[in-house]
LUMVEX-166784 format. One line per field, with one value per atom (N, C-alpha, C): residue number from 1; residue in three letters; z, x, y. Coordinates in pm, 1 decimal. Atoms other than C-alpha are relative to their C-alpha. Layout:
// residues N
seq = [NUM:...]
type = [Ala:...]
up = [Z:...]
east = [X:...]
north = [Y:...]
This chain:
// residues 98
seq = [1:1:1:2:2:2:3:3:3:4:4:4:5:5:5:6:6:6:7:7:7:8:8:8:9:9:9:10:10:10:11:11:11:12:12:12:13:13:13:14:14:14:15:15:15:16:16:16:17:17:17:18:18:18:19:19:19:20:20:20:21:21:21:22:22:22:23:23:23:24:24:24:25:25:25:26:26:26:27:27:27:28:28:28:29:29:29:30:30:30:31:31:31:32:32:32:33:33:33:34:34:34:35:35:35:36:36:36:37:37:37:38:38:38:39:39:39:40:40:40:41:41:41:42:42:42:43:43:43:44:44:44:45:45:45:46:46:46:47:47:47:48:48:48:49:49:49:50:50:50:51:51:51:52:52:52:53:53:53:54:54:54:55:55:55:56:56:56:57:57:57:58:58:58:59:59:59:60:60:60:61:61:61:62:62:62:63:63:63:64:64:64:65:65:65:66:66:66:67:67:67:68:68:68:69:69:69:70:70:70:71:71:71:72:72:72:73:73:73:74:74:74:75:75:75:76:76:76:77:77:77:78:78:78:79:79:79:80:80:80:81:81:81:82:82:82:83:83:83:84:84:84:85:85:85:86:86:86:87:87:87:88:88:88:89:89:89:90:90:90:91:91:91:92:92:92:93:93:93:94:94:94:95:95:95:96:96:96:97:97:97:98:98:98]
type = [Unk:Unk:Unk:Unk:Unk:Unk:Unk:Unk:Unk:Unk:Unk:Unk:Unk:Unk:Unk:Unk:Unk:Unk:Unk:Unk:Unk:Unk:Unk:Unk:Unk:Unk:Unk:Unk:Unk:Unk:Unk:Unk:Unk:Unk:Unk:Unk:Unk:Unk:Unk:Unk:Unk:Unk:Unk:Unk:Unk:Unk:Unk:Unk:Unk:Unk:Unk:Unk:Unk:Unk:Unk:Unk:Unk:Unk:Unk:Unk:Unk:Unk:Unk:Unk:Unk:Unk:Unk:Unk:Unk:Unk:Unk:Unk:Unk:Unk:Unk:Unk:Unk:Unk:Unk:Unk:Unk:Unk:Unk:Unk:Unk:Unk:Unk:Unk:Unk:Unk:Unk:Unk:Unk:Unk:Unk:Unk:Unk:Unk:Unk:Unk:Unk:Unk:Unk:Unk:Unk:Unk:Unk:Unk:Unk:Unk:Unk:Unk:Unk:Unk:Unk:Unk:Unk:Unk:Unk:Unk:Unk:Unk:Unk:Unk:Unk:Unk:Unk:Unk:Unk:Unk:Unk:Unk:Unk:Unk:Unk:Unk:Unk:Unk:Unk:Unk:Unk:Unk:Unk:Unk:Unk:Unk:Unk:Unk:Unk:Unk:Unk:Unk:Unk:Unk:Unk:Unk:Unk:Unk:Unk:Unk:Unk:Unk:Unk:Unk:Unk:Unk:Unk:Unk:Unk:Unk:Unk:Unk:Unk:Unk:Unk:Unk:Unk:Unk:Unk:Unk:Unk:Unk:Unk:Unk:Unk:Unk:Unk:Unk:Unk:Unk:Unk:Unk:Unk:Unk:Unk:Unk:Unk:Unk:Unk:Unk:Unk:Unk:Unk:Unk:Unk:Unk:Unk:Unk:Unk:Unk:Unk:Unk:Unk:Unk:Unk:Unk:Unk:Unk:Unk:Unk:Unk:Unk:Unk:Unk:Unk:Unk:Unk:Unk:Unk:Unk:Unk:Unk:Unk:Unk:Unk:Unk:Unk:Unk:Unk:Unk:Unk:Unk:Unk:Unk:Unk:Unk:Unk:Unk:Unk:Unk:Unk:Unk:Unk:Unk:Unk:Unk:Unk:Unk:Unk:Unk:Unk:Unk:Unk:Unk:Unk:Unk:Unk:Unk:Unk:Unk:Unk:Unk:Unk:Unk:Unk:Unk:Unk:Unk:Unk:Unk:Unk:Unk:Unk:Unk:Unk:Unk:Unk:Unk:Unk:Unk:Unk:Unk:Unk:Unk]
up = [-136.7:901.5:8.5:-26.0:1041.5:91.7:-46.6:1131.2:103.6:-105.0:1369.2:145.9:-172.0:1674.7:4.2:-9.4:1738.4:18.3:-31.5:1890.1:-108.2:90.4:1629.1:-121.9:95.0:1385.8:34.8:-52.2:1568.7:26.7:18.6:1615.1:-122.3:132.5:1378.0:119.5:-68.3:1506.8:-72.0:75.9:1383.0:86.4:-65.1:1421.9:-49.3:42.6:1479.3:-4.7:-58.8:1482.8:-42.9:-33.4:1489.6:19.2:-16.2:1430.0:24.6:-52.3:1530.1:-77.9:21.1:1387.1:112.4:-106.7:1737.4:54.2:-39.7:1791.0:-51.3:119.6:1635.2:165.2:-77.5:1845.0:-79.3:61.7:1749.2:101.8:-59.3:1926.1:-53.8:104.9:1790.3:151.6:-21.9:1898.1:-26.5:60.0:1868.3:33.5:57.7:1778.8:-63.2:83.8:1731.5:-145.6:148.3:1344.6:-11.9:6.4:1183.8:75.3:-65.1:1388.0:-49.6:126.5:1205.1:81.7:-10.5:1159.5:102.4:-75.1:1412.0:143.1:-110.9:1665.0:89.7:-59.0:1688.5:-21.3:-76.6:1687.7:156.1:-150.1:2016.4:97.0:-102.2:2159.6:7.1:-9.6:2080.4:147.0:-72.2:2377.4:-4.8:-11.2:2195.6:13.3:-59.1:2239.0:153.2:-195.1:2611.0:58.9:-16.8:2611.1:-94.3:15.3:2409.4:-40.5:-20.2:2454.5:-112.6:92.6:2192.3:-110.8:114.3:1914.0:-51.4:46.3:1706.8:-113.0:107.8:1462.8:-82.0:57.6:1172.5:-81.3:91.2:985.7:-148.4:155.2:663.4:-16.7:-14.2:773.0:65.5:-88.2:850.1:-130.1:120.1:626.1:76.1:-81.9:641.8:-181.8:149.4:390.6:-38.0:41.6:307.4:-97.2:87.0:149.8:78.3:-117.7:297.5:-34.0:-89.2:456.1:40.8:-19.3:558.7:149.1:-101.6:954.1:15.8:-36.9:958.1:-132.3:99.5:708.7:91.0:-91.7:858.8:-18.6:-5.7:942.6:-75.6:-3.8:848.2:47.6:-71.5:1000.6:-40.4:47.6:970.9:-17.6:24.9:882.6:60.6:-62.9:975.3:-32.0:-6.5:1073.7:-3.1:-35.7:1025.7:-3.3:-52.4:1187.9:-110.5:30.9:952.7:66.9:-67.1:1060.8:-103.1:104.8:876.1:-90.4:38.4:628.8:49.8:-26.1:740.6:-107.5:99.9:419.3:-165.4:93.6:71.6:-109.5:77.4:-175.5:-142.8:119.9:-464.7:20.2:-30.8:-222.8:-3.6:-28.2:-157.2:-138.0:89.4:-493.5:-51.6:52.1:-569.3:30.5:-45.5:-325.1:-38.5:45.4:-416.8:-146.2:123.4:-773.8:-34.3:-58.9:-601.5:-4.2]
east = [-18.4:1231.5:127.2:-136.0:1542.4:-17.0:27.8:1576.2:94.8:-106.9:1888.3:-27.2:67.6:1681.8:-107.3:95.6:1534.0:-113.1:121.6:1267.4:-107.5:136.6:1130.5:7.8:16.2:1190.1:-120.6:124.2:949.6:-115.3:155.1:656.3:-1.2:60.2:457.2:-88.3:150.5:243.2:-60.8:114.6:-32.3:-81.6:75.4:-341.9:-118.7:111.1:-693.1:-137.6:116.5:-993.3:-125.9:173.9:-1369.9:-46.5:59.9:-1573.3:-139.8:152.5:-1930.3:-26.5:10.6:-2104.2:24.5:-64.8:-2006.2:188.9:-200.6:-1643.4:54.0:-106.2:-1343.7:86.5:-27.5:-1144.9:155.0:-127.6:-774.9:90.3:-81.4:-560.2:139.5:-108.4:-191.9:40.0:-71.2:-24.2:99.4:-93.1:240.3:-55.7:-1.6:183.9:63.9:-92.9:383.5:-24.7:39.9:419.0:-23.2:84.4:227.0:-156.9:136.2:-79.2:-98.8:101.5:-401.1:-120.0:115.9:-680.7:-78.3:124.0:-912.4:90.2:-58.3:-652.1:31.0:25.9:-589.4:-76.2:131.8:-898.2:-41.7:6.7:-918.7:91.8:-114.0:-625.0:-22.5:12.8:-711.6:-60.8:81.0:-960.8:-92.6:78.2:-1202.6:-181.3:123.7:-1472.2:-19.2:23.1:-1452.6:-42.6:29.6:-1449.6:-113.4:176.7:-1778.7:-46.8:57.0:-1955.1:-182.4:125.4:-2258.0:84.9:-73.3:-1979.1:-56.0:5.0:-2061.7:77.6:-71.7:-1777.4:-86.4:19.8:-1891.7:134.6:-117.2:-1588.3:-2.7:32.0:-1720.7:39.5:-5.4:-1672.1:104.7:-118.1:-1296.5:69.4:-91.4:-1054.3:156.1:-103.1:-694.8:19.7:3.6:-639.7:-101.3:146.8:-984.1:-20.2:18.0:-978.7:-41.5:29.8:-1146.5:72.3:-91.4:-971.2:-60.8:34.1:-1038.9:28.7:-36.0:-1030.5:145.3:-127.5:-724.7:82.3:-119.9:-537.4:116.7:-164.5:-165.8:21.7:-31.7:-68.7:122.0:-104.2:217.7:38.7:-6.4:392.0:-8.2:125.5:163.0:-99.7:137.4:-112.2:-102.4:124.4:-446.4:-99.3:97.6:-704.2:-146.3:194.1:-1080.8:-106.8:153.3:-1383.4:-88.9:86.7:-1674.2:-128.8:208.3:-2040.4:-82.1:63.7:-2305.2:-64.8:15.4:-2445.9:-153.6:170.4:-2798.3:-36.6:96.2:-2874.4:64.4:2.3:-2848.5:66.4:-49.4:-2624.0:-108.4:118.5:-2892.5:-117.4:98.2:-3107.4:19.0:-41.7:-2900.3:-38.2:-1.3:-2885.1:-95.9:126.7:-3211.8:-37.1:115.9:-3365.0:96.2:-71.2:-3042.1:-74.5:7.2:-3192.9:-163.5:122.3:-3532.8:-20.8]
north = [44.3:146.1:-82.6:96.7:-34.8:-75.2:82.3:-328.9:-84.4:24.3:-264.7:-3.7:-1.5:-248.6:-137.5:96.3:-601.3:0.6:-9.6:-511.8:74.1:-42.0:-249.6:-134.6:84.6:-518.3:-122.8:88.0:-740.4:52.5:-62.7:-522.1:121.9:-55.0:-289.9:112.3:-117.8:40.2:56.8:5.9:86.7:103.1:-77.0:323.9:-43.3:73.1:232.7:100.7:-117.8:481.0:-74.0:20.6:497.4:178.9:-46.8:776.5:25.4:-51.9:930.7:113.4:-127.3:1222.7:120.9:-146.4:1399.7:-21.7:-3.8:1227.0:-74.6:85.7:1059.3:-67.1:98.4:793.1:-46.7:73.4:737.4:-69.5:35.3:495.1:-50.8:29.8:444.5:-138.7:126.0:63.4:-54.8:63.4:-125.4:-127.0:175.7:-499.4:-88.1:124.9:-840.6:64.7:12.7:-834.9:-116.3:124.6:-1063.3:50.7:-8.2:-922.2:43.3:-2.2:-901.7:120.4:-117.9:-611.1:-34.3:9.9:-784.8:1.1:-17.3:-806.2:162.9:-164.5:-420.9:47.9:1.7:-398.9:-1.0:36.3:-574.5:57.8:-17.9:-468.2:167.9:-149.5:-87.6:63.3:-89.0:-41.4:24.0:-104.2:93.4:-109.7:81.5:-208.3:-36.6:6.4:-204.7:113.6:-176.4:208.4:31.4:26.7:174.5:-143.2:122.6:-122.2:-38.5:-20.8:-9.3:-44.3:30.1:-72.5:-68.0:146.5:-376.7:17.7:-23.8:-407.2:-128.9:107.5:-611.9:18.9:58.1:-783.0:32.7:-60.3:-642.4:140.3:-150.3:-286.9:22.4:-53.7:-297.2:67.1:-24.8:-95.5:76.5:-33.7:16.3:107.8:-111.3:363.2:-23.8:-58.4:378.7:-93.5:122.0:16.9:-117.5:145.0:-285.4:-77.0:133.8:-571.2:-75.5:127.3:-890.1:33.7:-29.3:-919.0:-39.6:50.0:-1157.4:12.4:-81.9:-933.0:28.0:-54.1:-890.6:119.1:-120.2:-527.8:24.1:-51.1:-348.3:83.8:-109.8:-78.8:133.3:-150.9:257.5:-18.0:41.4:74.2:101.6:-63.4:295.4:-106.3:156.0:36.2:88.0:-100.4:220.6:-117.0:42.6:108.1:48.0:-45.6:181.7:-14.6:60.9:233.0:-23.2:49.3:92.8:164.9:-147.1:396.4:39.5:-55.1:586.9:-0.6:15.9:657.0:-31.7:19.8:470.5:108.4:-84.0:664.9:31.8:-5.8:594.5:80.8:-57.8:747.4:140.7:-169.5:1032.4:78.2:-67.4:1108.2:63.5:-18.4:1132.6:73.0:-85.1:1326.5:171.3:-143.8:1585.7:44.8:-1.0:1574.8:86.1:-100.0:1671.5:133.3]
């Protein structure tokens, strides 16, 4: 990135999703830098455009690695929502073994 355009040098865009087993939810952003996982979060939309959400702060990741909420972005960052799991992997295994 270059940092000959003030402005991109001051923000970061980022992408935030959320999936469902019937739909996926991507919103791409730009944000101050410096702006943290829970913020584009908020700023995405997508807790106002579903209101059943409940993010827990445990279940944020960016590349398929958890994060802290007030982790600072960088620019590309992918911010993922996780949902909690239905079913127990120990469990899964088992009943596959069935």
């Amino acid at each position: 990135m270059s940092t000959d355009n003030p402005e991109t040098a001051s923000t970061v865009t980022v992408e935030v999703v959320y999936a469902t087993e019937a739909r996926h939810w991507l919103r791409r952003l730009c944000l101050p830098r410096g702006s943290t996982v829970m913020q584009a979060v908020e700023q995405s939309g997508l807790l106002q455009e579903l209101p059943q959400l409940e993010v827990d702060p445990s279940r944020l990741g960016v590349f398929s690695r958890r994060v802290a909420p007030d982790d600072a972005l960088h620019d590309g960052d992918r911010v993922e929502i996780y949902r909690p799991l239905t079913l127990d992997p120990k469990d899964a295994r088992r009943r596959r073994m069935r």
